[in-house]
Structure formats: structure tokens, C-alpha cells
C-alpha positions as CSV (number, residue, x, y, z in Angstrom):
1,X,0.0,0.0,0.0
2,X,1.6,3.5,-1.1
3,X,2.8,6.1,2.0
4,X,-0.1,8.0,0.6
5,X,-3.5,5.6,1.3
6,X,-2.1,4.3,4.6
7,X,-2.7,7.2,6.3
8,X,-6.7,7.3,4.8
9,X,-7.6,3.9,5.2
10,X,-6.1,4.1,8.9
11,X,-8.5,7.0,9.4
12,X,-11.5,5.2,7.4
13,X,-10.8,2.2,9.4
14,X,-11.2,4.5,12.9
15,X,-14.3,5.8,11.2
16,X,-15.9,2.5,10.9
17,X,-14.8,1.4,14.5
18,X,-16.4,4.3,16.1
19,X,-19.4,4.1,13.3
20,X,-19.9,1.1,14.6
21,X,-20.7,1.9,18.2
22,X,-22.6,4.7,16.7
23,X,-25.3,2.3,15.1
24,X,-25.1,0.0,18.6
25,X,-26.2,3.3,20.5
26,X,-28.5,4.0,17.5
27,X,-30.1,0.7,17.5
28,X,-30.7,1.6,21.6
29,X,-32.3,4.9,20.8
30,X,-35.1,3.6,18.2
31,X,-37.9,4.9,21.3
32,X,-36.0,7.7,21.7
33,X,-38.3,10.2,19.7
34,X,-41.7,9.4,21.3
35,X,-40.1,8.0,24.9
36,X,-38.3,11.7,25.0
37,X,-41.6,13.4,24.2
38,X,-43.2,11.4,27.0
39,X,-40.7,12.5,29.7
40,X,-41.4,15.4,31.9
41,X,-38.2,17.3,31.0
42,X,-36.3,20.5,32.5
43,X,-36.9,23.6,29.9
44,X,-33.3,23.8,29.7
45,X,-33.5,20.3,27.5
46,X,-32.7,20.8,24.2
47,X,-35.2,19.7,21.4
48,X,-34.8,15.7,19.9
49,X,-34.3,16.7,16.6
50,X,-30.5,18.6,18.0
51,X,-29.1,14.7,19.0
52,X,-28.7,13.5,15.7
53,X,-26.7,16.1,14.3
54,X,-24.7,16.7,17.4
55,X,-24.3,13.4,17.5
56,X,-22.8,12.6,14.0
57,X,-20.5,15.6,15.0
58,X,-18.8,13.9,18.2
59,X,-18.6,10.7,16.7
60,X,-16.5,12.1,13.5
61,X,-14.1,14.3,16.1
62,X,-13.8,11.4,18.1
63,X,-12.6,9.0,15.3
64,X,-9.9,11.6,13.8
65,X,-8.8,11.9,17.7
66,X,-8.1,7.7,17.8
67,X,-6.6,7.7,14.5
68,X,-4.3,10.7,15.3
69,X,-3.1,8.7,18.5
70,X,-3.2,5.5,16.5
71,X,-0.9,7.3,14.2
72,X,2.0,7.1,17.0
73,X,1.7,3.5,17.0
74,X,-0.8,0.8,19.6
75,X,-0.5,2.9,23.0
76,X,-3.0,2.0,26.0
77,X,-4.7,5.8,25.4
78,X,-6.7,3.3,22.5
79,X,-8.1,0.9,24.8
80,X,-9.3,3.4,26.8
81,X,-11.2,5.4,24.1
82,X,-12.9,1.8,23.2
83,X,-14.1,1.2,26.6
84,X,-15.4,4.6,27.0
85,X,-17.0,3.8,23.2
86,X,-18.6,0.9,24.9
87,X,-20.1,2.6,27.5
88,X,-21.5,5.5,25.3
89,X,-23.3,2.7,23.2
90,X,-24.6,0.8,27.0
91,X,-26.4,4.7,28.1
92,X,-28.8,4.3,25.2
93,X,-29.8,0.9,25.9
94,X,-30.0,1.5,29.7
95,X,-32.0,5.1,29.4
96,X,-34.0,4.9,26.0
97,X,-34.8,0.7,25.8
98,X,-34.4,-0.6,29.3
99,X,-35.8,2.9,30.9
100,X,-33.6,2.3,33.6
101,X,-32.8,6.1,35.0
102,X,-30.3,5.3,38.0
103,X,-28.2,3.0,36.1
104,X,-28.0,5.1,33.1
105,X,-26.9,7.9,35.2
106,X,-24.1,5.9,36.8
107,X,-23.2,4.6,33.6
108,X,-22.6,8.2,32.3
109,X,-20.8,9.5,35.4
110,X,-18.1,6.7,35.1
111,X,-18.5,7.3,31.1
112,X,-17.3,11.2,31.8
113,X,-14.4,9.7,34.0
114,X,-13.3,7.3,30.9
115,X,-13.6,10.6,28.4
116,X,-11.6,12.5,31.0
117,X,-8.8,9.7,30.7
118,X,-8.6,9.4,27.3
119,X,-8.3,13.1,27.3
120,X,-5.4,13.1,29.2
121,X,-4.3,9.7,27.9
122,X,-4.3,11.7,24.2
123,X,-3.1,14.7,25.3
124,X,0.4,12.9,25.8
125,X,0.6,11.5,22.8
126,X,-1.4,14.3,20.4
127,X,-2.5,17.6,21.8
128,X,-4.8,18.0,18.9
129,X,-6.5,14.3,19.5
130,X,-7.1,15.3,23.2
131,X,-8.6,18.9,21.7
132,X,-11.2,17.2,19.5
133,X,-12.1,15.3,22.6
134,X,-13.1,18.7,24.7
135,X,-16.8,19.4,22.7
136,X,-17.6,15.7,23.1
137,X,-16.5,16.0,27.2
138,X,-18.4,19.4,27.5
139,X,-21.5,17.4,25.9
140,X,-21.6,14.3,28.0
141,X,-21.4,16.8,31.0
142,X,-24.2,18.6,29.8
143,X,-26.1,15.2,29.1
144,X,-24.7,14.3,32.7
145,X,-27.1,17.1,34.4
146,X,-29.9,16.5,31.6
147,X,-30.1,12.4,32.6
148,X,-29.9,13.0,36.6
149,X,-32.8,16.0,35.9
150,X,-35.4,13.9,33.5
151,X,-34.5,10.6,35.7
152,X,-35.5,12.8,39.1
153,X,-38.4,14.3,37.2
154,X,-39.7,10.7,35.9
155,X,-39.8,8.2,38.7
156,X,-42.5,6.2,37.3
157,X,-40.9,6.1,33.9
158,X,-37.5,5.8,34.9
């Protein structure tokens, strides 16, 4: 394979990796629309149709942050970032399909530590990588406060 391709089917192979856990979440978020209408929500919640886009957003960032830290050779840092990739995909499952509020919650607090690690796991090896990192961070802590609000504000639901 020429110098030239490596590098792009690297980074296509980092988006299909993270792609994947994408369409796992995806396929945990099906209710999503009408089980998010249904939940009494705090009016700082932003609108359903805003996930999808910010969504797609974060999960292209956080696939040219892997590759750029895969790009130094295999390094622990890319371990991490799967596992926290894991439990992004489990949140869906346990809030939208299994409507279960306090483990989703937990599941994103220790999800936030994970993103924080990689963070500082990239940041040694790629300053950029650990950069593209900070809008998906500053979202999951927003989504932190959101979940503990609607799962407080929904007992019976959640």
C-alpha cells in the first residue's frame, strides 16, 4: 500500500470502528423520539431533533482523535477510548430501551471519568487528539445534568 493511502484507510478504518458503536447506540435509541416526548423534561432540554446532528459531530471528532493517537503506534490511550466507546453505546440501551434512570446515570458519570482519561491519555501523545475530545466532554457533562434531571423528574418512567 503507497505512504499515501495508509494514512486514509487508517483514518477510514477509525471511522468505521467508532461508526460502529454509533449504530449500537443507534439501535438503543429507536424509542428515543416518542419516549423523550413522553418524559417530563427541565426547559433547559434541548429539542430531539438537535441529537442526531450533534451526534454525528462527536462521533467524526472522536474518530480523527483515535486515528491521530493510532498514528503514533498501539498505546493504551486506545483501549481506553474503546471502553469509553462501549459505555457510550450501553447509556442508550439503559435510558431509552431498558428505561432504567439510576443505572443510566451511573453509567454516564463513570463514562465522563473514561472521556476525562482518554483526554489526558491523548493529550500525551497528540495535543490536537485530546482537543477534538473537549466538545464531546463538555456534551456528555451537559447530558450528565440532563439524565440526573429527566431521571428525578420521571420516577414512574425511569
Amino acid at each position: 500500500m503507497t505512504t499515501i493511502l495508509r494514512p486514509l484507510f487508517s483514518l477510514a478504518g477509525w471511522i468505521a470502528v467508532t461508526a460502529l458503536f454509533a449504530v449500537v447506540a443507534s439501535l438503543g435509541s429507536l424509542q428515543a423520539p416518542t419516549f423523550y416526548a413522553q418524559l417530563n423534561q427541565p426547559d433547559w432540554a434541548p429539542p430531539a431533533w438537535l441529537f442526531g446532528p450533534v451526534w454525528t459531530l462527536l462521533y467524526l471528532m472522536m474518530a480523527v482523535a483515535a486515528w491521530r493517537v493510532a498514528r503514533a503506534g498501539r498505546s493504551p490511550a486506545l483501549i481506553v477510548y474503546l471502553v469509553q466507546l462501549v459505555l457510550n453505546a450501553l447509556w442508550s440501551w439503559l435510558f431509552f430501551s431498558w428505561h432504567m434512570g439510576a443505572a443510566a446515570f451511573a453509567c454516564i458519570v463513570v463514562l465522563w471519568l473514561l472521556i476525562a482519561a482518554t483526554i489526558v491519555l491523548f493529550r500525551r501523545i497528540d495535543g490536537v487528539a485530546a482537543a477534538l475530545l473537549l466538545p464531546y466532554i463538555a456534551w456528555v457533562s451537559f447530558a450528565s445534568a440532563l439524565c440526573f434531571s429527566i431521571w428525578q423528574r420521571n420516577p414512574g418512567l425511569l
